[in-house]
N, C-alpha and C positions, 0 to 999 in steps of 0.2 A: 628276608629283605636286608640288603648289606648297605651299612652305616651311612652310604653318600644318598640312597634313597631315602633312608627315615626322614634326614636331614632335611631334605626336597620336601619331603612329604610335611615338615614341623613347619619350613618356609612358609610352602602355602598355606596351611592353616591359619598361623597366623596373619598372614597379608588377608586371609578374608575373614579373620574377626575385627582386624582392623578398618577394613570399610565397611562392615557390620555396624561397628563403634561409628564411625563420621557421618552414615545414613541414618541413623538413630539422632544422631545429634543433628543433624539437617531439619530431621522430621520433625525433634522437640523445638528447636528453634520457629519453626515455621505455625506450629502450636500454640506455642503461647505470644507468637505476636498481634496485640493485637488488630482483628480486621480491619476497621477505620482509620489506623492510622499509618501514615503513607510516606515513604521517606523524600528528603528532597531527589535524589536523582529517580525515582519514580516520578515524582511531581514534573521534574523537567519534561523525560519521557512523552508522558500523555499532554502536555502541554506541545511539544515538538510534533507530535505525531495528529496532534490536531491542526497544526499551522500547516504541514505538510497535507491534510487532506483540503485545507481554505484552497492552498494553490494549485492542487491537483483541479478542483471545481473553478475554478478562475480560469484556469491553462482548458482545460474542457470545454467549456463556456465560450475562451475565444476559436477555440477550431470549430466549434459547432459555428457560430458565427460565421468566420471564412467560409466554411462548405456552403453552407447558404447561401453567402454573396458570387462567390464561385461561380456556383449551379445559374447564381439570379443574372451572371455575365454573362450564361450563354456556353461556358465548359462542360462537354459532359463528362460524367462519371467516371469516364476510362481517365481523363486526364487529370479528373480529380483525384482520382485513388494514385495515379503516378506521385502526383507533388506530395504525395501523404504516406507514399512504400506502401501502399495495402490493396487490397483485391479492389474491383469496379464492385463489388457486393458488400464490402464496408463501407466504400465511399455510399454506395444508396441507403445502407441502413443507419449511417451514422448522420443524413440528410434528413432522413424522413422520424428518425428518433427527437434531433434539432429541431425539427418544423411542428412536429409533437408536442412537444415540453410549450414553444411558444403560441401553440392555439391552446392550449392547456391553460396559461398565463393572461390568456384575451390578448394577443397581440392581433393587428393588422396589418401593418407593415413591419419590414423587418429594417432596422438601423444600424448597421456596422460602424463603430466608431473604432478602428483600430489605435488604442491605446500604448504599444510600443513607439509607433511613429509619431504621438502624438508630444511626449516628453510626460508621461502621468509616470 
């Protein structure tokens, strides 16, 4: 083995005790902290990603809405899946999942109050 190889050869070695060393210390870091306690930008985190799911079910809630009223105006399904980019088989199943949840709820009429238009 001539001297530029060993050399290559000592490189690597050490470059992978070295992240030997920083995986080990990742490991003990994550070891001894302990479980219950949370740091703030964790806190943020799950705080954010809970607000993000409030308006994912808000924003869901009112298309389910729309499709309903849609449907209840008399469009069918092909025109509804247009105004929405999706198949006439999402527009039906995303109608009859909507009209699910609200006999599920004891509705008997359905009430669209479009709250964009309304300044809420």
């Amino acid at each position: 083995m001539t001297k530029a190889q060993q050399s290559k050869s000592q490189r690597a070695e050490r470059e992978a005790r070295r992240r030997a060393r920083a995986r080990e210390l990742r490991e003990r870091q994550l070891r001894e902290r302990p479980r219950h306690q949370v740091s703030v930008s964790e806190a943020q985190l799950i705080r954010k990603a809970r607000m993000d799911r409030m308006s994912i079910d808000r924003a869901e809630a009112r298309l389910d809405a729309a499709v309903i009223r849609m449907h209840d105006l008399g469009l069918t399904y092909g025109q509804i899946a247009a105004a929405f980019d999706i198949t006439r088989q999402g527009a039906m199943k995303r109608h009859q999942r909507a009209l699910g949840k609200l006999k599920a709820e004891g509705a008997t009429a359905v009430v669209v109050i479009p709250s964009d238009s309304a300044g809420i």
